[in-house]
RODO-2510 file (C-alpha; in nm, 4 decimals, decimal comma):
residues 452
     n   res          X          Y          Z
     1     x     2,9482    -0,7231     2,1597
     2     x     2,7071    -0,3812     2,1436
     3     x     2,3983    -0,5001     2,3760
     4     x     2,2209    -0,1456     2,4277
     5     x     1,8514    -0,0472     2,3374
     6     x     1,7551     0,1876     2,0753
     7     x     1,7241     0,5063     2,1941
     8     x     1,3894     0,6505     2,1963
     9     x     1,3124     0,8888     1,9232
    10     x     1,2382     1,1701     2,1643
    11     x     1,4112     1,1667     2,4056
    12     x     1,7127     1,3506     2,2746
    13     x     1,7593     1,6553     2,0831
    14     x     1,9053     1,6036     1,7578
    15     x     2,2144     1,8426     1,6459
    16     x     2,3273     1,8139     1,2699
    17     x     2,6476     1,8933     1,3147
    18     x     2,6821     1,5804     1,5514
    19     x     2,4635     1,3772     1,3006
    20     x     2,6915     1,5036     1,0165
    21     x     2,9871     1,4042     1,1831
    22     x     2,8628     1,0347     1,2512
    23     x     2,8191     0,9849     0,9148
    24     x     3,1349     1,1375     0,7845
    25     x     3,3732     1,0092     0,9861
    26     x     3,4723     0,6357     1,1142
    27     x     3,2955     0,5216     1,4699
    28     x     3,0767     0,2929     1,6568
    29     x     2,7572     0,2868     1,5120
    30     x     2,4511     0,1003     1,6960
    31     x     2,1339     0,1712     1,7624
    32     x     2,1394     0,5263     1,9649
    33     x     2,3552     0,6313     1,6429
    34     x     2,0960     0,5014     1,4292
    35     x     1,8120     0,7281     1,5824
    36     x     2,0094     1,0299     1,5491
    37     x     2,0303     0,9632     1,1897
    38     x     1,6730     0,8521     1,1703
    39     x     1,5872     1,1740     1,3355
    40     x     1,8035     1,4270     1,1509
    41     x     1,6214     1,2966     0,7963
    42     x     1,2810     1,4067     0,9295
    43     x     1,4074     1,7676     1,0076
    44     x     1,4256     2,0946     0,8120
    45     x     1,8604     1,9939     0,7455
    46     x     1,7308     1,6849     0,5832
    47     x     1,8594     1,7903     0,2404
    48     x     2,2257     1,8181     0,4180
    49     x     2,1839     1,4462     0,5719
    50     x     2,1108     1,3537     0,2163
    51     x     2,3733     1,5063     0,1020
    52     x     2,6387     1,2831     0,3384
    53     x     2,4479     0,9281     0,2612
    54     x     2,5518     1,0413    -0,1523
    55     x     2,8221     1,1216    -0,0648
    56     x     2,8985     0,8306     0,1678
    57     x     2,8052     0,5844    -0,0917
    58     x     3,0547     0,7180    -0,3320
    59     x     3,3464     0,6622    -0,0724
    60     x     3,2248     0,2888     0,0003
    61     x     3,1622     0,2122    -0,3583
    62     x     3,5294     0,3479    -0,4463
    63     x     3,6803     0,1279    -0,1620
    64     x     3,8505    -0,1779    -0,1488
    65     x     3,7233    -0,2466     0,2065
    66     x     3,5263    -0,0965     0,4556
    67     x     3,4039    -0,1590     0,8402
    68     x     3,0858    -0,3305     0,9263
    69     x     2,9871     0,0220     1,1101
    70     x     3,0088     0,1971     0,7882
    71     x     2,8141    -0,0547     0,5856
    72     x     2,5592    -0,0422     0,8494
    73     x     2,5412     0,3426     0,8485
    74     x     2,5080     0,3607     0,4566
    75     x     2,2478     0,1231     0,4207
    76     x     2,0398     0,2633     0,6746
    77     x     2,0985     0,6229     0,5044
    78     x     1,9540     0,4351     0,1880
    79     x     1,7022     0,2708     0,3633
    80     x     1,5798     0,6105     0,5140
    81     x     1,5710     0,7795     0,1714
    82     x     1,3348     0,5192     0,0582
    83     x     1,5900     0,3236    -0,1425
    84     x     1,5570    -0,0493     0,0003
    85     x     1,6732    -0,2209    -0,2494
    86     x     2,0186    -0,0194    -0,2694
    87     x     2,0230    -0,0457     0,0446
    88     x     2,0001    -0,4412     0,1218
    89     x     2,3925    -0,4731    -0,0754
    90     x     2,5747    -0,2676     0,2020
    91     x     2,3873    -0,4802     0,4514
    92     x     2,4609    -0,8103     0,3257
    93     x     2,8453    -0,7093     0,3107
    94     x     2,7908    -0,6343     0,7325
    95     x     2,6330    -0,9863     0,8614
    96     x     2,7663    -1,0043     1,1887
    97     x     2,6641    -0,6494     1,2978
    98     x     2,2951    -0,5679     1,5181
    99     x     2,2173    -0,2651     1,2976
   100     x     2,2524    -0,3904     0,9554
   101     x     2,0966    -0,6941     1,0397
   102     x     1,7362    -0,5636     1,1938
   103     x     1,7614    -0,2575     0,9345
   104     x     1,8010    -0,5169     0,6757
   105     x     1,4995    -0,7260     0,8280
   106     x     1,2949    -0,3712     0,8295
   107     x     1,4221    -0,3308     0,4134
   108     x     1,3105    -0,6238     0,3096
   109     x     0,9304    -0,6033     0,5368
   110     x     0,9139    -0,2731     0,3280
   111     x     1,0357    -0,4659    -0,0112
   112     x     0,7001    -0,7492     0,0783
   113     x     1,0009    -0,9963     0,1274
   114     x     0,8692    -1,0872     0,5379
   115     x     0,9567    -1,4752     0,4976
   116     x     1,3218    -1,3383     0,4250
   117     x     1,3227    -1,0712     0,7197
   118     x     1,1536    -1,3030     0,9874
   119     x     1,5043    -1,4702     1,0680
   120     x     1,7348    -1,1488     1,0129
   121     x     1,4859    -0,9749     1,3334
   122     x     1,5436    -1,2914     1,5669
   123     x     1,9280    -1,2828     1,4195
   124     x     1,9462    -0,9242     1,5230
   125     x     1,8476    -1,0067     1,8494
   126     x     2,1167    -1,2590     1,9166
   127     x     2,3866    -1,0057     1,7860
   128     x     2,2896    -0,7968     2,0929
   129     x     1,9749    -0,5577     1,9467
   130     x     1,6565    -0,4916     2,1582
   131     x     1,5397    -0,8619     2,1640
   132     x     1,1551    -0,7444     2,2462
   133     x     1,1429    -0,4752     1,9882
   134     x     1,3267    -0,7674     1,7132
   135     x     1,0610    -0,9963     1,8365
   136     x     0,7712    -0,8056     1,7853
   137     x     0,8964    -0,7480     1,4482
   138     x     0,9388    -1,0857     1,3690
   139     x     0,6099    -1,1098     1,4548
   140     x     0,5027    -0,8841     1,1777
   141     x     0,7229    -1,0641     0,9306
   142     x     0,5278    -1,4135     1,0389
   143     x     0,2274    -1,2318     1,0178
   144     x     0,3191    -1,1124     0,6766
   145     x     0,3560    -1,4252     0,5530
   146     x     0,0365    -1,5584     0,6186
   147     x     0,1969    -1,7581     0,9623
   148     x    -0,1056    -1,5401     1,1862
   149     x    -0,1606    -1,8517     1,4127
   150     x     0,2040    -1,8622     1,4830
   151     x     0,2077    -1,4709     1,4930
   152     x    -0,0209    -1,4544     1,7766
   153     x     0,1257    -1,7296     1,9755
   154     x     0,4857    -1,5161     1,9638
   155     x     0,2938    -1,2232     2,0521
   156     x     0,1109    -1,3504     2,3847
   157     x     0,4569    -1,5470     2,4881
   158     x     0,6360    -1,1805     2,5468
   159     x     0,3471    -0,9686     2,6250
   160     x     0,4220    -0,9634     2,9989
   161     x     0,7908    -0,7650     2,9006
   162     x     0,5902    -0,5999     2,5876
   163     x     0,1995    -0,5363     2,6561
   164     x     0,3505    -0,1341     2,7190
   165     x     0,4934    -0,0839     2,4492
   166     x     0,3248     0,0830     2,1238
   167     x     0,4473    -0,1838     1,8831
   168     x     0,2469    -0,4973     2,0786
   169     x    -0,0401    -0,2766     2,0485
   170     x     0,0099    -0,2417     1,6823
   171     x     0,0811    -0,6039     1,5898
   172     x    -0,1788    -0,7293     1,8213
   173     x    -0,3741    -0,5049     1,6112
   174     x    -0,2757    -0,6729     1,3096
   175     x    -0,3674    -1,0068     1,4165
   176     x    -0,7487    -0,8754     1,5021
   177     x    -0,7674    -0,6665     1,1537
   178     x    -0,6322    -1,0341     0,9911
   179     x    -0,8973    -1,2238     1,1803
   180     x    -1,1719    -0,9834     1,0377
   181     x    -1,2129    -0,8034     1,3649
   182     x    -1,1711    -0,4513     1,2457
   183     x    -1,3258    -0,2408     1,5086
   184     x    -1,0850    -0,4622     1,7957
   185     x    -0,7830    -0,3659     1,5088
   186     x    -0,9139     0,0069     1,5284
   187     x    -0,8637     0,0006     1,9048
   188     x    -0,5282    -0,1469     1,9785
   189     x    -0,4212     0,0823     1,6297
   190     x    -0,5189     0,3816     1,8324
   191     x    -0,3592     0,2670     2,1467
   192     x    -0,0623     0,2382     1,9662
   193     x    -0,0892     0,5896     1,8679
   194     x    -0,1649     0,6922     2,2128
   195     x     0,1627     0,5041     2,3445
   196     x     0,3831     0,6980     2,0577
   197     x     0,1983     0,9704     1,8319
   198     x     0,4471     0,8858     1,5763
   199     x     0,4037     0,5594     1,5211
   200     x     0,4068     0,5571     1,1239
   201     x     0,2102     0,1840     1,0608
   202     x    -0,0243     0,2376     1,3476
   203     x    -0,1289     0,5643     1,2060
   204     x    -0,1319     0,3692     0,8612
   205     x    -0,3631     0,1748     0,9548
   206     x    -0,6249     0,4057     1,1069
   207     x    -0,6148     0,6285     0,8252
   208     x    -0,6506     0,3583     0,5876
   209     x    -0,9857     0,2117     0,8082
   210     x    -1,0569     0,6207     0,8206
   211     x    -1,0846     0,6317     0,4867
   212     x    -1,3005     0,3302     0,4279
   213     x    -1,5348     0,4729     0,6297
   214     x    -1,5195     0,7803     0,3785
   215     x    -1,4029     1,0727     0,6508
   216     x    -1,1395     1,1306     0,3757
   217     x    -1,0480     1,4976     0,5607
   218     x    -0,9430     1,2697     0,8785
   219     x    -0,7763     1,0111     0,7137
   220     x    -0,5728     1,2525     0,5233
   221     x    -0,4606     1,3816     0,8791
   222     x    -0,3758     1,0588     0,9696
   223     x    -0,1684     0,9817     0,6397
   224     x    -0,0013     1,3260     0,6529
   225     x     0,1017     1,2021     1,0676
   226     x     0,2097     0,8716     0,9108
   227     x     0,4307     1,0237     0,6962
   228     x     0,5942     1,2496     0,9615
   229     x     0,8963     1,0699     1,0135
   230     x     1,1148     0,8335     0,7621
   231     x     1,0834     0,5788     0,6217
   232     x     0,8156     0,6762     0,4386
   233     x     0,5695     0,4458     0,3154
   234     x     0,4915     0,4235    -0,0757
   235     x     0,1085     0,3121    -0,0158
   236     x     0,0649     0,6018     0,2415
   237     x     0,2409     0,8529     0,0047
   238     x    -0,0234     0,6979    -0,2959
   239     x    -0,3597     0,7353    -0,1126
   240     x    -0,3185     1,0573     0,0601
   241     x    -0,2222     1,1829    -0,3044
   242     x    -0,5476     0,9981    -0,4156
   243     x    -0,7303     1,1739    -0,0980
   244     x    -0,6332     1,4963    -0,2238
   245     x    -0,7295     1,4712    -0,5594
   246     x    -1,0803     1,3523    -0,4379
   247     x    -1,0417     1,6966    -0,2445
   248     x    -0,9955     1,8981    -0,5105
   249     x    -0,6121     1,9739    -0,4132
   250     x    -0,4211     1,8848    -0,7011
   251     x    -0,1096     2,0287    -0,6510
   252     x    -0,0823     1,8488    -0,2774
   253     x    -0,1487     1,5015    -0,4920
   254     x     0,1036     1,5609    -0,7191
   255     x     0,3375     1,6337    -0,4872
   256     x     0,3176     1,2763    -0,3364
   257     x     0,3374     1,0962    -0,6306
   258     x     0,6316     1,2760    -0,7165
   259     x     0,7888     1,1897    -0,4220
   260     x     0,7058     0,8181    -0,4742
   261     x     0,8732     0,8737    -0,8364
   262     x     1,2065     1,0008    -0,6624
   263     x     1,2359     0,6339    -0,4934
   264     x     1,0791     0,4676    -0,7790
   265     x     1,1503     0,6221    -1,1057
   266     x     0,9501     0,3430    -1,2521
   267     x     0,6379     0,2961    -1,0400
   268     x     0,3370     0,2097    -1,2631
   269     x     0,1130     0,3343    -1,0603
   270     x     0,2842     0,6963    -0,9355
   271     x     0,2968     0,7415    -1,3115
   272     x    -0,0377     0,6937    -1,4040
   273     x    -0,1751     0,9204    -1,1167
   274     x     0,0518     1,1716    -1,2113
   275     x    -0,0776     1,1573    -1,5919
   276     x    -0,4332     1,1358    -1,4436
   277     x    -0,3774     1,4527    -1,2375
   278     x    -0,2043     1,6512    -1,5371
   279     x    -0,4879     1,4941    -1,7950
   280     x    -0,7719     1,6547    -1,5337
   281     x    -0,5326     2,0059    -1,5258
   282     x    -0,5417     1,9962    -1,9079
   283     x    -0,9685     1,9261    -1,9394
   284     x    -0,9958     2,2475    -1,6536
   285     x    -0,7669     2,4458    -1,8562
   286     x    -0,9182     2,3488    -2,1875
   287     x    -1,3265     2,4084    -2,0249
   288     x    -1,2183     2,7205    -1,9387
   289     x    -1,0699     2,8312    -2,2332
   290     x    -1,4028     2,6934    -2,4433
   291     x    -1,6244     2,9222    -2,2181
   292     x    -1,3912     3,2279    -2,2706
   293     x    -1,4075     3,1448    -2,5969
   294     x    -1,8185     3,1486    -2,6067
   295     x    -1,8454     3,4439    -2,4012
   296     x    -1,5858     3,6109    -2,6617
   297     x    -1,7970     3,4641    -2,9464
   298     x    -2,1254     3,6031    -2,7533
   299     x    -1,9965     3,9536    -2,7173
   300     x    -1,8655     3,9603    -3,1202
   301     x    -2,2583     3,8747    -3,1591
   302     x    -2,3850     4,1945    -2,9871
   303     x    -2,5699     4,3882    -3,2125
   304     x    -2,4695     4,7869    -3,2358
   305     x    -2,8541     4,8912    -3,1599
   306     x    -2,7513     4,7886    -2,8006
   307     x    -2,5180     5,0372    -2,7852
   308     x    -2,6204     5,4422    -2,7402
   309     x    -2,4237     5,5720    -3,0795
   310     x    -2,4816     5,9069    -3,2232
   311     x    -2,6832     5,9582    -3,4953
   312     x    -2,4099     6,0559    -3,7218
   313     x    -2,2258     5,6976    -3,6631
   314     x    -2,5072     5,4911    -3,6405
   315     x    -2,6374     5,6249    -3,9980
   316     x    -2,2737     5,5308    -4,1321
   317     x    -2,2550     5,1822    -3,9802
   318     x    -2,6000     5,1254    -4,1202
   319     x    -2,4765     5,2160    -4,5248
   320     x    -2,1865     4,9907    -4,4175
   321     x    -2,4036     4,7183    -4,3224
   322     x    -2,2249     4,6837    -4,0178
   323     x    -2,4544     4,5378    -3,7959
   324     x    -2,2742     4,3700    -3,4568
   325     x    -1,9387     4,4282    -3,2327
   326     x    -1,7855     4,1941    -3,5107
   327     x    -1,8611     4,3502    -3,8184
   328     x    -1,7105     4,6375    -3,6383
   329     x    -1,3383     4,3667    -3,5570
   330     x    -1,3237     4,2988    -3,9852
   331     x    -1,3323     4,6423    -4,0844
   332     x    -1,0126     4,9206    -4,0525
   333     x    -0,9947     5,2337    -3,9333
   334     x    -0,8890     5,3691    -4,2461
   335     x    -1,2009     5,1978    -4,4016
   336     x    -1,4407     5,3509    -4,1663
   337     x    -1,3014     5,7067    -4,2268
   338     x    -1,2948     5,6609    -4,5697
   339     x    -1,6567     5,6117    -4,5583
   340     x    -1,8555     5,9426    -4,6062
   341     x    -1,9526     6,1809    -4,3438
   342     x    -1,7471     5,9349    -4,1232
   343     x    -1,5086     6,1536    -3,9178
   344     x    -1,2623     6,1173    -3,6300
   345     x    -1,5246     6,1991    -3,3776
   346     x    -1,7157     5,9048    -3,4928
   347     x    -1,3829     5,7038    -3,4973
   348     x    -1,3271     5,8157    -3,1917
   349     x    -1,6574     5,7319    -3,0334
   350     x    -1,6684     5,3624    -3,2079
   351     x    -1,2867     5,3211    -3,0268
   352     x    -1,4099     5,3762    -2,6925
   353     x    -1,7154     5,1521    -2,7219
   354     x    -1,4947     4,8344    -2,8258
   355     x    -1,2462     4,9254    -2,6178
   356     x    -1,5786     4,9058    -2,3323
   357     x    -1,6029     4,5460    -2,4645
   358     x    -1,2085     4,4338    -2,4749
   359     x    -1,2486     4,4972    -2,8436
   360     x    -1,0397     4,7154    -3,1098
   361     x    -1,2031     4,8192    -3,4962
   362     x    -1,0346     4,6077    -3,7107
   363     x    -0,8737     4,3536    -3,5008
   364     x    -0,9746     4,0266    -3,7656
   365     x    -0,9822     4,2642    -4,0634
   366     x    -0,6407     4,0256    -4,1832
   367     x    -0,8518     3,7320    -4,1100
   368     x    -1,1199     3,8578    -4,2932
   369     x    -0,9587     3,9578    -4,5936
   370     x    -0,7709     3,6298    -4,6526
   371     x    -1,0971     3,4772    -4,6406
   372     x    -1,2291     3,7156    -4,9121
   373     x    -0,9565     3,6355    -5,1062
   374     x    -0,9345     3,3447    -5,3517
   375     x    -0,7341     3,1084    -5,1749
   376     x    -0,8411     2,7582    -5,4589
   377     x    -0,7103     2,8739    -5,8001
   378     x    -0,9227     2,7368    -6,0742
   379     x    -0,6597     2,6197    -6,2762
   380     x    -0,5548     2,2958    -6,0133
   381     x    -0,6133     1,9256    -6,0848
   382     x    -0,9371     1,8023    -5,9306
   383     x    -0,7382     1,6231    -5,6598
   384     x    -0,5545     1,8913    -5,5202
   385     x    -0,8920     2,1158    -5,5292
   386     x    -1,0103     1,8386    -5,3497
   387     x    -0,7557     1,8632    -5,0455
   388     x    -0,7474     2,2486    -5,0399
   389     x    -1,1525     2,2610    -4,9636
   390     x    -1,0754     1,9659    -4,6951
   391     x    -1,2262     2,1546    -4,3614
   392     x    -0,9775     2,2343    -4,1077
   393     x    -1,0651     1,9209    -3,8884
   394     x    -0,9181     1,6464    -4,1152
   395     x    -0,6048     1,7701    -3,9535
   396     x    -0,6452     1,6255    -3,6226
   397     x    -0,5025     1,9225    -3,4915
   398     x    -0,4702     1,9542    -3,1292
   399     x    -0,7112     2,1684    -2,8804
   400     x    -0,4508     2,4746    -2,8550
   401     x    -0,4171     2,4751    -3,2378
   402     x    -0,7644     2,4437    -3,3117
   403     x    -0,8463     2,7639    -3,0736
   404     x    -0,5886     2,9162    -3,3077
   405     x    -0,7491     2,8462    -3,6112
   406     x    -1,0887     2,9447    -3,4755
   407     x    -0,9786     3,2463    -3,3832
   408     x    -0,7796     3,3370    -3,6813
   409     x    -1,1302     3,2111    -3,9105
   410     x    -0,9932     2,9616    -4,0834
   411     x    -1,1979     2,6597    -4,1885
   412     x    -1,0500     2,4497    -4,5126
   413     x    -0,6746     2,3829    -4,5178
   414     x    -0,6474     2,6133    -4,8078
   415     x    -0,7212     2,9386    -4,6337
   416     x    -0,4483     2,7725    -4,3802
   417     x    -0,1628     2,7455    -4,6491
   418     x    -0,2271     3,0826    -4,7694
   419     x    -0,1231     3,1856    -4,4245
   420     x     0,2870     3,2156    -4,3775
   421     x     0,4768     3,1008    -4,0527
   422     x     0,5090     3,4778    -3,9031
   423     x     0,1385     3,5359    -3,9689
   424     x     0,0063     3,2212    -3,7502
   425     x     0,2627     3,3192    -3,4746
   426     x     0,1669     3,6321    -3,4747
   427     x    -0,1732     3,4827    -3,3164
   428     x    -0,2140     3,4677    -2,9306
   429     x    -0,1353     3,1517    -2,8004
   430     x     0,0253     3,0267    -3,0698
   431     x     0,3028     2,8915    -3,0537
   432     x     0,6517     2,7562    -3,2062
   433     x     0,4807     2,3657    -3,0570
   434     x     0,1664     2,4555    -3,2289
   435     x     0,3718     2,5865    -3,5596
   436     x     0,5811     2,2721    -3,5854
   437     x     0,2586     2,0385    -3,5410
   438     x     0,0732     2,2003    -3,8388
   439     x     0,3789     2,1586    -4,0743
   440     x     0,3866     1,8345    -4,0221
   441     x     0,0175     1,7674    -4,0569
   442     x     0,0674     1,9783    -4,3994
   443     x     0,3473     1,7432    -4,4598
   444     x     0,1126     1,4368    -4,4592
   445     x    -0,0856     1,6234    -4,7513
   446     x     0,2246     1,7298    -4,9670
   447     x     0,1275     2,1267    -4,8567
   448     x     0,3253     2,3391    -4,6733
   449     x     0,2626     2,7284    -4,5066
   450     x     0,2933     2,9814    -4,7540
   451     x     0,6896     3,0888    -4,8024
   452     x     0,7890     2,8241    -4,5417
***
């Protein structure tokens, strides 16, 4: 029977190809094996230890039998890539080996299933693993299930062969932080952390009292130090993405709920932060675009006795009655030089003043003479009069489209349906998604684009 300790996390180097190899190939597997593994899938070759655990599973899955050592090495793999529940099958199939049993103890803590684990740790012992380390973990598991009383009696009956190690600290932590004694917990959480920097649920905890204390820039150094090392916890991953939202760093926030969505397709609440984070991306996106559009709308407002214009032009934009920078956008070139004593000086001159203001003569003269047009003929049925002079907004359209028809000056649905397909694509930012949704709006009337 395997009786050896696991090997502290740091006190070998870790070499992939020697990781690989353990989990390709047939061999012993206890716990000095299992820290190589849990190493290697906190390193920059994680991807390639991945890739071994899928392709491990697909070997034991298409087997008829396989060894206890095997078993025990794919469901820690699972374990490690956050899959527990996959995980606990392979383990079940290995019940007389140490490493299956405490890693199966450890899946089901991190599944909330302690009053199942609590026997599988003291189990583990007896098949030859660490018996301190599976004792103070059984602690946890009776302190997860609301057995505290019990929990700290365990705790003080080994703490003469485990007061230096990082985990008594931790759990005796526990016990104080369930008692209501939070700044005791505090301490023994951050001798924990002083014993091993890495310790993942020590570090949990702090940055979880950190952030109820609201230094949200510590506690999400803490979290990110928590998460250092697999497994990874799903509650650490959620509230340092909530941290960083609060921080303003959106991208940093969606990464960790994505990552909690790789474990859990399905997890209500990753999914609802993640909608939350892209609904707030959307509102920024769509502010900003309002106060583009008002600035654009403020310089089309300008009047032309702003600008310096020579005599000559002015006295031809005044016969015009072309009074602002967007009079100047719904008249043509052509227009303007058919106008007399209007030459291609003036034309000239008038060119470089919009171009001054990111404008061009005659960019909305379409718009505007569509609109000038009579889009209702008199000869329709009341009713259908009715829905052509309908303003734009019975639509519902959404905030992109809108923009679109703003910008293209279109108001009632029947300047809209006097518009073909090419003409509204034709529009900046608009779309083949935008195109789609206003046919089908028009749909709902019995109207359709013109030529569609």
């Amino acid at each position: 029977m395997l009786r050896s300790a696991p090997t502290p996390l740091s006190s070998q180097p870790v070499v992939i190809e020697d990781v690989r190899q353990l989990l390709q190939t047939e061999c012993e597997f206890g716990p000095a094996q299992a820290s190589h593994v849990i190493r290697a899938t906190n390193r920059q070759y994680a991807h390639l230890v991945r890739q071994d655990i899928v392709a491990l599973q697909k070997t034991v899955d298409a087997a008829s039998k396989t060894n206890d050592n095997t078993l025990a090495k794919l469901g820690l793999g699972l374990f490690l890539l956050g899959q527990a529940e996959a995980a606990l099958p392979y383990f079940e199939k290995a019940p007389r080996h140490l490493v299956a049993a405490y890693y199966q103890a450890e899946a089901l803590i991190s599944l909330d299933r302690p009053a199942e684990a609590e026997p599988l740790f003291a189990k583990a012992a007896v098949l030859g693993f660490d018996p301190i380390t599976c004792e103070l973990q059984r602690v946890g598991a009776l302190r997860l299930s609301k057995r505290v009383d019990e929990a700290e009696k365990s705790l003080k009956a080994i703490a003469a062969k485990a007061v230096s190690r990082a985990d008594y600290s931790f759990q005796f932590g526990c016990i104080l932080a369930d008692k209501g004694d939070t700044f005791g917990a505090i301490e023994y959480f951050e001798r924990a952390v002083d014993m091993d920097p890495q310790h993942s649920k020590a570090l949990f905890w702090l940055a979880n009292e950190t952030a109820r204390m609201g230094n949200d820039e510590d506690a999400v150094v803490l979290y990110e130090r928590c998460l250092s090392k697999p497994p990874y916890f799903v509650a650490a991953l959620l509230n340092l993405g909530l941290l960083y939202e609060d921080l303003d760093r959106p991208q940093c926030a969606s990464f960790c709920f994505r990552e909690v969505l790789k474990s859990y397709p399905n997890h209500p609440r990753a999914i609802q932060f993640l909608k939350d984070i892209d609904t707030n991306e959307s509102l920024l996106i769509d502010e900003a675009s309002a106060k583009e559009e008002a600035k654009h709308r403020q310089t089309l407002a300008r009047p032309l006795s702003d600008f310096e214009i020579s005599v000559r032009s002015r006295n031809c934009l005044v016969r015009l009655n072309l009074n602002s920078l967007g009079d100047l956008t719904k008249i043509t070139e052509a227009e303007l030089l058919a106008s007399r004593n209007f030459g291609e000086t003036s034309l000239k001159e008038l060119r470089e003043l919009m171009e001054a203001q990111n404008l061009k003569i005659g960019q909305y003269a379409h718009a505007h003479d569509k609109k000038e047009q009579e889009l209702v003929p008199q000869d329709l049925p009341p009713e259908q009069r009715a829905i052509l002079e309908q303003p734009i907004s019975d639509l519902n359209l959404s905030v992109r489209a809108r923009k679109c028809m703003s910008r293209l000056n279109i108001t009632v649905i029947g300047e809209l349906v006097s518009r073909t397909p090419d003409e509204l694509l034709s529009t900046r930012n608009f779309g083949v998604t935008s195109l789609n949704e206003i046919r089908a709006k028009l749909t709902e009337f019995g109207l359709s684009l013109r030529n569609d």
